[in-house]
PyMOL Python script that loads the backbone (N, CA, C, O; Angstrom):
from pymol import cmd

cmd.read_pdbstr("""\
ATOM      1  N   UNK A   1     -15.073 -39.577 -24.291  1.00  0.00           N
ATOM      2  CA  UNK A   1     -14.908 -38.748 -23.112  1.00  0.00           C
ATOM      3  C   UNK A   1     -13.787 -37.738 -23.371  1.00  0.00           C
ATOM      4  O   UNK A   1     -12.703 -38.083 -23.843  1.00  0.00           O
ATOM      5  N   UNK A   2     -14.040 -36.685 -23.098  1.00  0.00           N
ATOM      6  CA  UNK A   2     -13.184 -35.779 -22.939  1.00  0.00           C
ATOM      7  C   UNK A   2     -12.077 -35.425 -21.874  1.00  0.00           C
ATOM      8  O   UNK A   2     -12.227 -35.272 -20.662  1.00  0.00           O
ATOM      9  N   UNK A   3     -10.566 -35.306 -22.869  1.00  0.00           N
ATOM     10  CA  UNK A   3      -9.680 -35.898 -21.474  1.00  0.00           C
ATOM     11  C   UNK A   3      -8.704 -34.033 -21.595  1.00  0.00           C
ATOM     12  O   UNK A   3      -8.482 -33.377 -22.613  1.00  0.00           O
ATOM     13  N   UNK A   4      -8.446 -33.795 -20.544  1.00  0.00           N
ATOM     14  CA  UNK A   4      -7.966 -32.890 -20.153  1.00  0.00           C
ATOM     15  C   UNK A   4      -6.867 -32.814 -19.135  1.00  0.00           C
ATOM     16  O   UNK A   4      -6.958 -33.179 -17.963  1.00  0.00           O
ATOM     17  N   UNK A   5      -5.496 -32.137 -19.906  1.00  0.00           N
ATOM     18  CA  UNK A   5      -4.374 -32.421 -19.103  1.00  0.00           C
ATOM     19  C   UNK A   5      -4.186 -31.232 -17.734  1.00  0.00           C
ATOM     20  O   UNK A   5      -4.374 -30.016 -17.789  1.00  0.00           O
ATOM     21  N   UNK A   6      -3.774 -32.030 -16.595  1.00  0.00           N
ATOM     22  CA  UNK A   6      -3.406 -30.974 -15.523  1.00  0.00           C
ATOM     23  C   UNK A   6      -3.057 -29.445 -15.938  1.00  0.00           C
ATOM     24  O   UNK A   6      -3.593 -28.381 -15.630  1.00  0.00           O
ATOM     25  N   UNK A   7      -2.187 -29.692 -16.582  1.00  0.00           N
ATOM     26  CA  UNK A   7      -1.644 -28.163 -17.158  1.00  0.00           C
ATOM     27  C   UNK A   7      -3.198 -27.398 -17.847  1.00  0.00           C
ATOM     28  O   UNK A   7      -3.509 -26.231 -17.608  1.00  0.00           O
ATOM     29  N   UNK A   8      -3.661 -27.929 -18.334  1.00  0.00           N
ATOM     30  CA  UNK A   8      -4.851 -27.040 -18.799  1.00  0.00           C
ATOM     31  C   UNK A   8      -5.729 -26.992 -18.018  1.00  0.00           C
ATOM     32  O   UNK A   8      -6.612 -26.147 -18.169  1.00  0.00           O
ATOM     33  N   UNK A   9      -5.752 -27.884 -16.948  1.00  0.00           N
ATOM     34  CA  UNK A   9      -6.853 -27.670 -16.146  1.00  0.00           C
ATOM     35  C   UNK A   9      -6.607 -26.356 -15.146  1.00  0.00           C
ATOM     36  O   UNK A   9      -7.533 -25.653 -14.740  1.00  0.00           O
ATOM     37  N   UNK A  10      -5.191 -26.145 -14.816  1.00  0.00           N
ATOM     38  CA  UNK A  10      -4.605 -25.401 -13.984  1.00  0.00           C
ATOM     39  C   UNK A  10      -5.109 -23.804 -14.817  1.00  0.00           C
ATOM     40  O   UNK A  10      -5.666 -22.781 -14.418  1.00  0.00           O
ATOM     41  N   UNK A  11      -4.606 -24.238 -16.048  1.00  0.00           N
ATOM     42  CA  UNK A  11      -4.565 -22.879 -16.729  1.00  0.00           C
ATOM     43  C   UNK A  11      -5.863 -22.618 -17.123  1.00  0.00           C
ATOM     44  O   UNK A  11      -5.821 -21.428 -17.435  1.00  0.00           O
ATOM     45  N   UNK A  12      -7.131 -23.060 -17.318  1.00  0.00           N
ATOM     46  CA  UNK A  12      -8.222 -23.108 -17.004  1.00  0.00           C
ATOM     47  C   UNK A  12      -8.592 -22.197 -15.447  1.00  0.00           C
ATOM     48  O   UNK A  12      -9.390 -21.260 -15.478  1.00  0.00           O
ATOM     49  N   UNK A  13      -8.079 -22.513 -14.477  1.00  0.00           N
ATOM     50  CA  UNK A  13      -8.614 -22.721 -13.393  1.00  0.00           C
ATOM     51  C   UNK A  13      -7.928 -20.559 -13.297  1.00  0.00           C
ATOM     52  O   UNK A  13      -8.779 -19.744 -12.941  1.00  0.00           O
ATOM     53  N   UNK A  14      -7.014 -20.229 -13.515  1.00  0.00           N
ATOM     54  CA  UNK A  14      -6.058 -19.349 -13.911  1.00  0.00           C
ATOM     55  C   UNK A  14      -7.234 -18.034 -14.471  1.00  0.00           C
ATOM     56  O   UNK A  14      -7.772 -17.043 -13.977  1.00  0.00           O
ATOM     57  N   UNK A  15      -7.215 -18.656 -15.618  1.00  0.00           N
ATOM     58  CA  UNK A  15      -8.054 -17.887 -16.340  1.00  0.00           C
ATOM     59  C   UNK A  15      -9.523 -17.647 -15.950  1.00  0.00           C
ATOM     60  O   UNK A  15     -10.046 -16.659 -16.465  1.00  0.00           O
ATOM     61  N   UNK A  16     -10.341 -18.470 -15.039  1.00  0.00           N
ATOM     62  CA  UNK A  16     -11.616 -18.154 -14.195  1.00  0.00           C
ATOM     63  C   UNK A  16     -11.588 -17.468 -13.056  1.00  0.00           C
ATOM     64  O   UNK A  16     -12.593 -17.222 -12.389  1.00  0.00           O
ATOM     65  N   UNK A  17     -10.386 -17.108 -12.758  1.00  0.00           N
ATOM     66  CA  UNK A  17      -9.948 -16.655 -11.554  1.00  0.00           C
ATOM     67  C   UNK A  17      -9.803 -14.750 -11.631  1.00  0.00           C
ATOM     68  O   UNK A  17      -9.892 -13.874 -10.771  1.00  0.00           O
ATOM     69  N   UNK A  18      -9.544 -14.741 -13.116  1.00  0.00           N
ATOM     70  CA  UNK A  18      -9.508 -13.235 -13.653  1.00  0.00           C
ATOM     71  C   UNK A  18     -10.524 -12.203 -12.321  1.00  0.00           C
ATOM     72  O   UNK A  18     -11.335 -12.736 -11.563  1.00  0.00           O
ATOM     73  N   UNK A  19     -10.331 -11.293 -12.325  1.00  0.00           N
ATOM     74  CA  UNK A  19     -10.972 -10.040 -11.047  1.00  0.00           C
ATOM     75  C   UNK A  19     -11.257 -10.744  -9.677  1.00  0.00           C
ATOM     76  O   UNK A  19     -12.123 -10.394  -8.876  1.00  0.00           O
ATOM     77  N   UNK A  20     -10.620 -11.515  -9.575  1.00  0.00           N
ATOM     78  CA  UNK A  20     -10.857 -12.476  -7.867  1.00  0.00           C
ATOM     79  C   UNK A  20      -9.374 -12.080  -7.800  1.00  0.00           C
ATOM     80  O   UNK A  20      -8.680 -13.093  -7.891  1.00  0.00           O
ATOM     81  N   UNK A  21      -8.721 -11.071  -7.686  1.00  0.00           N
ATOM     82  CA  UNK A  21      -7.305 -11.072  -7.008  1.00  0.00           C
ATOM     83  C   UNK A  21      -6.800 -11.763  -5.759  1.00  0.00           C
ATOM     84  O   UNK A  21      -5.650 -12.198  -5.692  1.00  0.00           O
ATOM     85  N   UNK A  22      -7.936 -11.884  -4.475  1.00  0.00           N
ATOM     86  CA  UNK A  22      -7.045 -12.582  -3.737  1.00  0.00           C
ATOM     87  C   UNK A  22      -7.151 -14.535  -3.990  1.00  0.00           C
ATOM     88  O   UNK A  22      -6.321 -15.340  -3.567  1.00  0.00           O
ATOM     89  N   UNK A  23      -8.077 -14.775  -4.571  1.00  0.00           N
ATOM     90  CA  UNK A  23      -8.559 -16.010  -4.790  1.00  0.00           C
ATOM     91  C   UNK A  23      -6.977 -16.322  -5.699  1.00  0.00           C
ATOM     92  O   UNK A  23      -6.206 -17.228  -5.383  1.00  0.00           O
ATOM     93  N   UNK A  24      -6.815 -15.641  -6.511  1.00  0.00           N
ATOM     94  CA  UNK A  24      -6.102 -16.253  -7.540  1.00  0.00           C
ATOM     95  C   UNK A  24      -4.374 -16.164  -7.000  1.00  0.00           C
ATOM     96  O   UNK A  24      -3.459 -16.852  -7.451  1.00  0.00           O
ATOM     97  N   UNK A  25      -4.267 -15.075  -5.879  1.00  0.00           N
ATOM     98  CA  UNK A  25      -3.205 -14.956  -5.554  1.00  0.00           C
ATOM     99  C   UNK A  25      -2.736 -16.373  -4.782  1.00  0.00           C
ATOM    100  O   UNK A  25      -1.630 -16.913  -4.772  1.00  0.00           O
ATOM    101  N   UNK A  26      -4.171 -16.828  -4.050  1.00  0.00           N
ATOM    102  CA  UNK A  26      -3.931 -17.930  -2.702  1.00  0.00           C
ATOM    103  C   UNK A  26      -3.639 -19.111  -4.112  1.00  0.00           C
ATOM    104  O   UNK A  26      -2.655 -19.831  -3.942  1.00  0.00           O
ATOM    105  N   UNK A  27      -4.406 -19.319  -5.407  1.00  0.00           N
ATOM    106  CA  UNK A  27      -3.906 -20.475  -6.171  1.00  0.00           C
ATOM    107  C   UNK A  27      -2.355 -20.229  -6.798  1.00  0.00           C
ATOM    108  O   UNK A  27      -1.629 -21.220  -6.882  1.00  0.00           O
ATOM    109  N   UNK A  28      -1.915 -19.103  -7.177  1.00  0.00           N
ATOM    110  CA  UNK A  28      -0.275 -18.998  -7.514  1.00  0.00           C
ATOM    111  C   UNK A  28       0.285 -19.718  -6.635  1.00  0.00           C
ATOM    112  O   UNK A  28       0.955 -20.749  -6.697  1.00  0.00           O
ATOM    113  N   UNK A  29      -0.204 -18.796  -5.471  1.00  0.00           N
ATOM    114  CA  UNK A  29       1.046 -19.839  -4.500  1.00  0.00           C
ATOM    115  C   UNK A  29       0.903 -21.395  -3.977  1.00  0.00           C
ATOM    116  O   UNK A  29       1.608 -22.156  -3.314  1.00  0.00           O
ATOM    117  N   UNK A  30      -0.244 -21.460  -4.557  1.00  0.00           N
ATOM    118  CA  UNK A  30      -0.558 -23.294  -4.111  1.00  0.00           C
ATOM    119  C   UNK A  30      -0.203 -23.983  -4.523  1.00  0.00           C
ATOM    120  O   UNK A  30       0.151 -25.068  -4.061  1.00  0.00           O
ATOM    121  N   UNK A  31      -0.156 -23.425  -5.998  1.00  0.00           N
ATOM    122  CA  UNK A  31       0.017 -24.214  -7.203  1.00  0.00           C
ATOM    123  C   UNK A  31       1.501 -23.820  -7.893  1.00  0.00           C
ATOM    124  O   UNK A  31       2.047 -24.728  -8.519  1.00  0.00           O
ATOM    125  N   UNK A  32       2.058 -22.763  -7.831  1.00  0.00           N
ATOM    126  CA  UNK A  32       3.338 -21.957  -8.664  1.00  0.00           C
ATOM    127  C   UNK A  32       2.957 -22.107  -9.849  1.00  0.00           C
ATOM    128  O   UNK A  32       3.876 -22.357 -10.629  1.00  0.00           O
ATOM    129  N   UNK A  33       1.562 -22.027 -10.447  1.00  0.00           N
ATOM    130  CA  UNK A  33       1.400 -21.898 -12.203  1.00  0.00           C
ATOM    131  C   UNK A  33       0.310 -20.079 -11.924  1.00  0.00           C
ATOM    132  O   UNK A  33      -0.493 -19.868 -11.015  1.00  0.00           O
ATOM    133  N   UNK A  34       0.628 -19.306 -12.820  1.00  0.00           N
ATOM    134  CA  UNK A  34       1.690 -19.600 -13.997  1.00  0.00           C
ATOM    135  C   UNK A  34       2.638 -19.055 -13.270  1.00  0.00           C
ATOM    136  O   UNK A  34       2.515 -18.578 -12.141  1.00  0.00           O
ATOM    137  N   UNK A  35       4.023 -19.158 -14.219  1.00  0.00           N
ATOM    138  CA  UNK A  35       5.272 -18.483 -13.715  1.00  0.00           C
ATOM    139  C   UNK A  35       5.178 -17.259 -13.904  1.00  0.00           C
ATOM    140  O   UNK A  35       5.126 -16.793 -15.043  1.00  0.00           O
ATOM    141  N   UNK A  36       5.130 -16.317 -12.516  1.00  0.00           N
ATOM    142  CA  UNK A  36       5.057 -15.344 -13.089  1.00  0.00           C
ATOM    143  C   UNK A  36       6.442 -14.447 -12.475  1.00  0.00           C
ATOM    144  O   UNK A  36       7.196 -15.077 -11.734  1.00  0.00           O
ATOM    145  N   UNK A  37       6.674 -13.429 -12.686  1.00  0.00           N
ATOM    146  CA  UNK A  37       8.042 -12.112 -13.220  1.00  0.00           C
ATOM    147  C   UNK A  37       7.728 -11.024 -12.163  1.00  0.00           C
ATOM    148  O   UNK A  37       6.571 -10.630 -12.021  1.00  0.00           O
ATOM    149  N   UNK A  38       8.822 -10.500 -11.368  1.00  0.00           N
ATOM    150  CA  UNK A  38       8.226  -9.570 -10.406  1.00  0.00           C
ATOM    151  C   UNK A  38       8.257  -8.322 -11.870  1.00  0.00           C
ATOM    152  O   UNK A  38       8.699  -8.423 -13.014  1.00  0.00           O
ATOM    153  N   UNK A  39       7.637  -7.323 -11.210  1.00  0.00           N
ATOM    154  CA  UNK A  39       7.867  -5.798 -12.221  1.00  0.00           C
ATOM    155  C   UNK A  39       9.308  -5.692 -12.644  1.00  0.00           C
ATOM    156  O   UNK A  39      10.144  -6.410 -12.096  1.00  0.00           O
ATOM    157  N   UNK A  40       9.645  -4.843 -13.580  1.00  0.00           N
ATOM    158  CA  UNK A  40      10.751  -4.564 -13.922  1.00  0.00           C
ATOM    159  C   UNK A  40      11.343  -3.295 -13.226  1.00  0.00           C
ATOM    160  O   UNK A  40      12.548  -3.063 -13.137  1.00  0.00           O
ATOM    161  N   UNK A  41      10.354  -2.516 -12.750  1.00  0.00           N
ATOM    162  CA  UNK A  41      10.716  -1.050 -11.760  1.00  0.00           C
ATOM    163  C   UNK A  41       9.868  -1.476 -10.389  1.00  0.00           C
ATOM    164  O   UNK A  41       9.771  -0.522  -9.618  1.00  0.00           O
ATOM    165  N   UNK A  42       9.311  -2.547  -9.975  1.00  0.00           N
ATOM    166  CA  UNK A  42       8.708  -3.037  -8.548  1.00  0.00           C
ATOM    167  C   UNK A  42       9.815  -2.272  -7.378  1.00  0.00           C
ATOM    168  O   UNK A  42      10.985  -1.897  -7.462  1.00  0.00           O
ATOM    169  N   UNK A  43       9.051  -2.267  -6.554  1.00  0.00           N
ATOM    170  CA  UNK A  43       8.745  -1.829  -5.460  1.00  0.00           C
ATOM    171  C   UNK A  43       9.961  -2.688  -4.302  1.00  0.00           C
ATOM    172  O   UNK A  43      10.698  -2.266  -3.410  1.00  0.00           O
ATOM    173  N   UNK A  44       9.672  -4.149  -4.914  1.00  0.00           N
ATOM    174  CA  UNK A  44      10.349  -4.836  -3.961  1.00  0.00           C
ATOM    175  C   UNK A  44      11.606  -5.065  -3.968  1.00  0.00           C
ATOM    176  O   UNK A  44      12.209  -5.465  -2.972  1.00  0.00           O
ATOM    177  N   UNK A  45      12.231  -4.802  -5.266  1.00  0.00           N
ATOM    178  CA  UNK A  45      13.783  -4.956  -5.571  1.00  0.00           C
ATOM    179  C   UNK A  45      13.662  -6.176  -6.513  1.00  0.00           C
ATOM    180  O   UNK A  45      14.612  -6.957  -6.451  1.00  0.00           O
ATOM    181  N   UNK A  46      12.718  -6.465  -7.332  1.00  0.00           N
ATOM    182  CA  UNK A  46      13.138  -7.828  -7.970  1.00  0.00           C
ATOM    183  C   UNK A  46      12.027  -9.053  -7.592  1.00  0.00           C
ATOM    184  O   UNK A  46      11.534  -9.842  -8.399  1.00  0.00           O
ATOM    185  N   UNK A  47      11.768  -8.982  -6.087  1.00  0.00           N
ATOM    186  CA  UNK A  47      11.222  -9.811  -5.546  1.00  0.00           C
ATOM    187  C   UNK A  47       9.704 -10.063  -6.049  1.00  0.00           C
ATOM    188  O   UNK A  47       9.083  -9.118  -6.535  1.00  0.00           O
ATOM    189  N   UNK A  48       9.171 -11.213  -5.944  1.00  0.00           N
ATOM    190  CA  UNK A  48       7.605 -11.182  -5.697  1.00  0.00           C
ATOM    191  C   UNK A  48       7.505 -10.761  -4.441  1.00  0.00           C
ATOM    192  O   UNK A  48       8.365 -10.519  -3.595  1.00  0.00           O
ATOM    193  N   UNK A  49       6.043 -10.687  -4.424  1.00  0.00           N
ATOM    194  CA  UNK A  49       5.396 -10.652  -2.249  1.00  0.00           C
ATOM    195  C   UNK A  49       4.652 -12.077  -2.973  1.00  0.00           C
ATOM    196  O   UNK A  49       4.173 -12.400  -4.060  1.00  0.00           O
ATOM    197  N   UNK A  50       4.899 -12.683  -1.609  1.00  0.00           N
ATOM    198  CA  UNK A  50       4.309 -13.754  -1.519  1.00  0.00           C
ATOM    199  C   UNK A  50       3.718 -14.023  -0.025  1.00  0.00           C
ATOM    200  O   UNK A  50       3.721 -15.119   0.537  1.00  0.00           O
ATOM    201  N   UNK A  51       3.204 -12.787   0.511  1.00  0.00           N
ATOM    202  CA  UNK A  51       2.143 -13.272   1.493  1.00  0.00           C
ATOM    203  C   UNK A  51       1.612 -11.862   1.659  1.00  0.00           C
ATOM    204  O   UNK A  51       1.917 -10.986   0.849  1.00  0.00           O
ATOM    205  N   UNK A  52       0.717 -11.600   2.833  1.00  0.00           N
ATOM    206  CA  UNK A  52      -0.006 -10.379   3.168  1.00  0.00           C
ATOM    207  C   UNK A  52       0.678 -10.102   4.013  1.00  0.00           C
ATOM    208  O   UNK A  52       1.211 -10.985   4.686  1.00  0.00           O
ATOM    209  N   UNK A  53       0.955  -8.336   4.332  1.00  0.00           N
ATOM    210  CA  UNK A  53       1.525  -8.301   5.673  1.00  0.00           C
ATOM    211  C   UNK A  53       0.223  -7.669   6.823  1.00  0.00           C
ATOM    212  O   UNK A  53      -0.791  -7.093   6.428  1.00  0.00           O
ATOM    213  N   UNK A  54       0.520  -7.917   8.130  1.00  0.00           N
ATOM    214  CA  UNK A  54      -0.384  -7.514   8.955  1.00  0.00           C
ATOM    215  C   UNK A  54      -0.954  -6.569   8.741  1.00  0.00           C
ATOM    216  O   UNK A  54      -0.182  -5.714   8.307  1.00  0.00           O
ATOM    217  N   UNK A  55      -2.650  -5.994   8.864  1.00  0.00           N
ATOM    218  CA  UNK A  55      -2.700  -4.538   9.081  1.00  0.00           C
ATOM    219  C   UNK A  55      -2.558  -3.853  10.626  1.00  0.00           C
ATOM    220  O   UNK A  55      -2.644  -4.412  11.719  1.00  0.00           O
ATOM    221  N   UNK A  56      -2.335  -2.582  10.334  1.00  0.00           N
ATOM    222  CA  UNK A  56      -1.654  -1.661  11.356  1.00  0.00           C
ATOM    223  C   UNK A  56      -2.845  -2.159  12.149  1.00  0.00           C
ATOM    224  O   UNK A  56      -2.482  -2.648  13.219  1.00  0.00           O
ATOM    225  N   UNK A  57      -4.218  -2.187  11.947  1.00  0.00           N
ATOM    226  CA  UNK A  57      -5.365  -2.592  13.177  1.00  0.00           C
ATOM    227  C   UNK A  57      -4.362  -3.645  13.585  1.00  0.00           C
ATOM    228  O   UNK A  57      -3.505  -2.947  14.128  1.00  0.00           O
ATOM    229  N   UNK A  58      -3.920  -4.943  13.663  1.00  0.00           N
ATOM    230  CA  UNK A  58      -3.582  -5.861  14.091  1.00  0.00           C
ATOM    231  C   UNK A  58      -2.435  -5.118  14.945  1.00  0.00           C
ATOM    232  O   UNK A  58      -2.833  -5.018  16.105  1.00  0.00           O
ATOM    233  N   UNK A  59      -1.576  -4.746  14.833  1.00  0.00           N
ATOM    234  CA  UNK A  59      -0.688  -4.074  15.552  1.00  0.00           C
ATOM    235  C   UNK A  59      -0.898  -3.591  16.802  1.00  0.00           C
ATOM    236  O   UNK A  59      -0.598  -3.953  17.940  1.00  0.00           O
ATOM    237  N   UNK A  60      -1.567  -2.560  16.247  1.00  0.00           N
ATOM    238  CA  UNK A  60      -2.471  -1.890  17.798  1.00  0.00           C
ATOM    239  C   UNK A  60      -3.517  -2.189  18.420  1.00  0.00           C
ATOM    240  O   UNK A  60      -4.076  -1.429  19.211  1.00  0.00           O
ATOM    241  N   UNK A  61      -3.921  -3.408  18.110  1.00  0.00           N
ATOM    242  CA  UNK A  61      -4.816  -3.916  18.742  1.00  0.00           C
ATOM    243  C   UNK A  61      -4.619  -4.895  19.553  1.00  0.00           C
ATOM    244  O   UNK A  61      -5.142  -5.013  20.661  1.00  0.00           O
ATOM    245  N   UNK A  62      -3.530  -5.961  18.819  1.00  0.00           N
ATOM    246  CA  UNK A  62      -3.160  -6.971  19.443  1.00  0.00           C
ATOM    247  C   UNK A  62      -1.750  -7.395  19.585  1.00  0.00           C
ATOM    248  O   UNK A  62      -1.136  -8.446  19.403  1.00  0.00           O
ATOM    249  N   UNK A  63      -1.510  -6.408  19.908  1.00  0.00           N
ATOM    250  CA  UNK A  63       0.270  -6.456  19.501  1.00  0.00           C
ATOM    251  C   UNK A  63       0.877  -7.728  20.880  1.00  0.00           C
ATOM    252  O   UNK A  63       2.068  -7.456  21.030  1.00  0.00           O
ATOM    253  N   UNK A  64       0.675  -8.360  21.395  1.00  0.00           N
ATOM    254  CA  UNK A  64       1.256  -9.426  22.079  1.00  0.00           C
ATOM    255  C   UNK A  64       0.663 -10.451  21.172  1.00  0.00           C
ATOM    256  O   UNK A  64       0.012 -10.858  22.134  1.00  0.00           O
ATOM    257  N   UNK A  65       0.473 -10.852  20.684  1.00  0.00           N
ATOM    258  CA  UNK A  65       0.253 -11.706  19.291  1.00  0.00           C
ATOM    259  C   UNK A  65       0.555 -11.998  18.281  1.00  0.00           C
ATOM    260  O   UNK A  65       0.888 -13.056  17.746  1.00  0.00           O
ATOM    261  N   UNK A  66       0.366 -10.382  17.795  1.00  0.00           N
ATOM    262  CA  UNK A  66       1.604  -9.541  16.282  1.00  0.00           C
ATOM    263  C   UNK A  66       2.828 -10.208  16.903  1.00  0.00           C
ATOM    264  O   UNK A  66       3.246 -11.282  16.470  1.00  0.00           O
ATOM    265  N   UNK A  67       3.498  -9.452  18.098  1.00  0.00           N
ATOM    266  CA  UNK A  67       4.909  -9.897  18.032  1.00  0.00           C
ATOM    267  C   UNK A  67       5.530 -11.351  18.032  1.00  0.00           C
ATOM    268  O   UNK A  67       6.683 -11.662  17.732  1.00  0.00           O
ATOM    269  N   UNK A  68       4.519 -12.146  18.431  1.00  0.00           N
ATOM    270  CA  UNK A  68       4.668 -13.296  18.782  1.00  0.00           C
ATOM    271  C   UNK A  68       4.764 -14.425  17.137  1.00  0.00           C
ATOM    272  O   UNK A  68       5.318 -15.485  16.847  1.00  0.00           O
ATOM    273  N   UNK A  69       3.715 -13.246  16.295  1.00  0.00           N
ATOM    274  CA  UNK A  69       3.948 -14.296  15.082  1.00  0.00           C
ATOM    275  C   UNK A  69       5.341 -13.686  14.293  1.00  0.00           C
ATOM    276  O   UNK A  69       6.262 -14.335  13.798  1.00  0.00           O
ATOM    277  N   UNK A  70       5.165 -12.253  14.355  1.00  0.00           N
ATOM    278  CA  UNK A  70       6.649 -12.048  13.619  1.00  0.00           C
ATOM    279  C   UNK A  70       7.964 -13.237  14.610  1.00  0.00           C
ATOM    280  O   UNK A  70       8.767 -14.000  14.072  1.00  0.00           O
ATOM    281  N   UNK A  71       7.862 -13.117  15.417  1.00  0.00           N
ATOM    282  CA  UNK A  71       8.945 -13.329  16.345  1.00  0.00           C
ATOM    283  C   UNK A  71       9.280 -15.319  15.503  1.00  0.00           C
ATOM    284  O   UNK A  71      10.226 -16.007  15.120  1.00  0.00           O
ATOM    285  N   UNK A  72       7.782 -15.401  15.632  1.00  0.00           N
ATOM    286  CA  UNK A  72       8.002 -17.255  14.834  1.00  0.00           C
ATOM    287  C   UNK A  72       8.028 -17.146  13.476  1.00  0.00           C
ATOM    288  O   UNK A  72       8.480 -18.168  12.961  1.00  0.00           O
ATOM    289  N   UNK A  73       7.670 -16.170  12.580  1.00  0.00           N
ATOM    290  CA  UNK A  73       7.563 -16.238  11.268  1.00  0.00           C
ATOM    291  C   UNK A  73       9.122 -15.461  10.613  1.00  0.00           C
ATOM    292  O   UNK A  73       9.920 -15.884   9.776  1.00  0.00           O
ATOM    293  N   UNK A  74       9.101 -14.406  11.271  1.00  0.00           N
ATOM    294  CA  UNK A  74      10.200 -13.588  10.399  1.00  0.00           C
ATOM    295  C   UNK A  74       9.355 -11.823  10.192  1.00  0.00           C
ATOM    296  O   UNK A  74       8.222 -11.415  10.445  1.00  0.00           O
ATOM    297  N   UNK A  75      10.399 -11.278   9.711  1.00  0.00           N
ATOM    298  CA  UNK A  75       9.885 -10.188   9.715  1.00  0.00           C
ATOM    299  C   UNK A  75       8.272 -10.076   8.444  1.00  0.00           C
ATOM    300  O   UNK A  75       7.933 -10.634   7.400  1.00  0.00           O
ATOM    301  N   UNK A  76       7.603  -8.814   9.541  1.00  0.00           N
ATOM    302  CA  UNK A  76       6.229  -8.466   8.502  1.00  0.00           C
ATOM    303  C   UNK A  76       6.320  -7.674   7.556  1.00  0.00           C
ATOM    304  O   UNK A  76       5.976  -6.502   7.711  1.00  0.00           O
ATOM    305  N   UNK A  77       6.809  -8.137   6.354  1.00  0.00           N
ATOM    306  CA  UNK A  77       6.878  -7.951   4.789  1.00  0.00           C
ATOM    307  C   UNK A  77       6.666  -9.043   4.278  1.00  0.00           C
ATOM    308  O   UNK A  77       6.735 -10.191   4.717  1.00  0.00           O
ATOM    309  N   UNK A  78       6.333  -8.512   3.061  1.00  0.00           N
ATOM    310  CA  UNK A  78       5.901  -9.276   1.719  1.00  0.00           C
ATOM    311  C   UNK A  78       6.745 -10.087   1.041  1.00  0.00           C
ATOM    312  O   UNK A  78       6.296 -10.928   0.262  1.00  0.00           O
ATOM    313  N   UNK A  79       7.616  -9.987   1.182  1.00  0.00           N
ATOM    314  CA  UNK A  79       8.630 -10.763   0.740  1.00  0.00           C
ATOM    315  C   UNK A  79       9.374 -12.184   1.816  1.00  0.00           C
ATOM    316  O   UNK A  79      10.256 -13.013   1.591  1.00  0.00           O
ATOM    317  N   UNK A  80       8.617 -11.944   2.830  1.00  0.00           N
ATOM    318  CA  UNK A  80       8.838 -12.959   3.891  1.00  0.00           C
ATOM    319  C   UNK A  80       8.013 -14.447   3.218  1.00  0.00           C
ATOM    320  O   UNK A  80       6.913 -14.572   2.680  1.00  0.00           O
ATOM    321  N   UNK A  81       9.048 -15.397   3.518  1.00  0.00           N
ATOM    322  CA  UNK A  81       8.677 -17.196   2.995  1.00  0.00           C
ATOM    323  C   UNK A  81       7.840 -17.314   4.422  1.00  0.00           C
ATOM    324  O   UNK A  81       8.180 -16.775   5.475  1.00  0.00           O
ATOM    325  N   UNK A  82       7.002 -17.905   4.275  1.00  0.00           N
ATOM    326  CA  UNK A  82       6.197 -18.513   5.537  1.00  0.00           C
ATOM    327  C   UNK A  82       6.380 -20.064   5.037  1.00  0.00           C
ATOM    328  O   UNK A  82       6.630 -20.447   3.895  1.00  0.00           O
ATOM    329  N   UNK A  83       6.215 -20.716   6.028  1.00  0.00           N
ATOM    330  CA  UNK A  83       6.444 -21.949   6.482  1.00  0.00           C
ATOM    331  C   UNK A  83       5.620 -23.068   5.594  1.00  0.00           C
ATOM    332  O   UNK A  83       6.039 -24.226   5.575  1.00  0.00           O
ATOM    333  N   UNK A  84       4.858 -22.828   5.121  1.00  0.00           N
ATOM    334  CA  UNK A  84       4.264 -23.523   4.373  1.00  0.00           C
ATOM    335  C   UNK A  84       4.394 -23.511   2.580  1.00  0.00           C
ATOM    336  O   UNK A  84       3.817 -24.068   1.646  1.00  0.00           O
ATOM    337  N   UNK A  85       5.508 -22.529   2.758  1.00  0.00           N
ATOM    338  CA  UNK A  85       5.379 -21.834   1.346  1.00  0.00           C
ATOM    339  C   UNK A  85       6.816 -23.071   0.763  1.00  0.00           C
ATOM    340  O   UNK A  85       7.854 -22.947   1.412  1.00  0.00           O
ATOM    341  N   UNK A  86       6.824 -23.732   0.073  1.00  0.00           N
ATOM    342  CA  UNK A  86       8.228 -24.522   0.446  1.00  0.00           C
ATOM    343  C   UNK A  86       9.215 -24.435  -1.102  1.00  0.00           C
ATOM    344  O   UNK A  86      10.283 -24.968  -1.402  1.00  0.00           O
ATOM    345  N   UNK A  87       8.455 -23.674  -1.725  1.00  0.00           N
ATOM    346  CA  UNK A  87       9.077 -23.610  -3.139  1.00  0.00           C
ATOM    347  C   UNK A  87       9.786 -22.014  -3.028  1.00  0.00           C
ATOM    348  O   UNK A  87      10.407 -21.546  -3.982  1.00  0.00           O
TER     349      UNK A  87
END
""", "prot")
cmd.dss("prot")
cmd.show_as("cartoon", "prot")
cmd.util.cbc("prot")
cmd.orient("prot")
């Protein structure tokens, strides 16, 4: 039988994931493999984004809602930890 370690299965799982950007984004953060490096000239100062931020439809559409999750989450940027994120 063929035995296969977590780490390769992960990195397996990594590598099938190639042109599924958001698929693979939701396994980074599930998983934190691989380690990855914000840009060296990014946008964010250094930072990863590690979530989506609202779109402007959400804003103006439903903005007693919007405010209500910023208000429990933290501000709407990319660089905001959400609650589940614990690493």
């Amino acid at each position: 039988m063929l035995q296969i370690s977590e780490s390769q299965l992960v990195n397996k799982k990594w590598i099938a994931l190639f042109g599924q950007g958001l698929e693979a984004f939701a396994e980074w953060r599930r998983l934190d493999y691989p380690e990855l490096h914000p840009a060296v000239a990014g946008a964010l100062n250094g930072n990863m984004p590690v979530r989506f931020i609202y779109p402007g439809t959400e804003q103006s559409l439903n903005p007693e809602n919007y405010k209500a999750a910023v208000a429990n989450q933290g501000p709407d940027l990319l660089t905001t930890q959400l609650w589940f994120d614990v690493k």
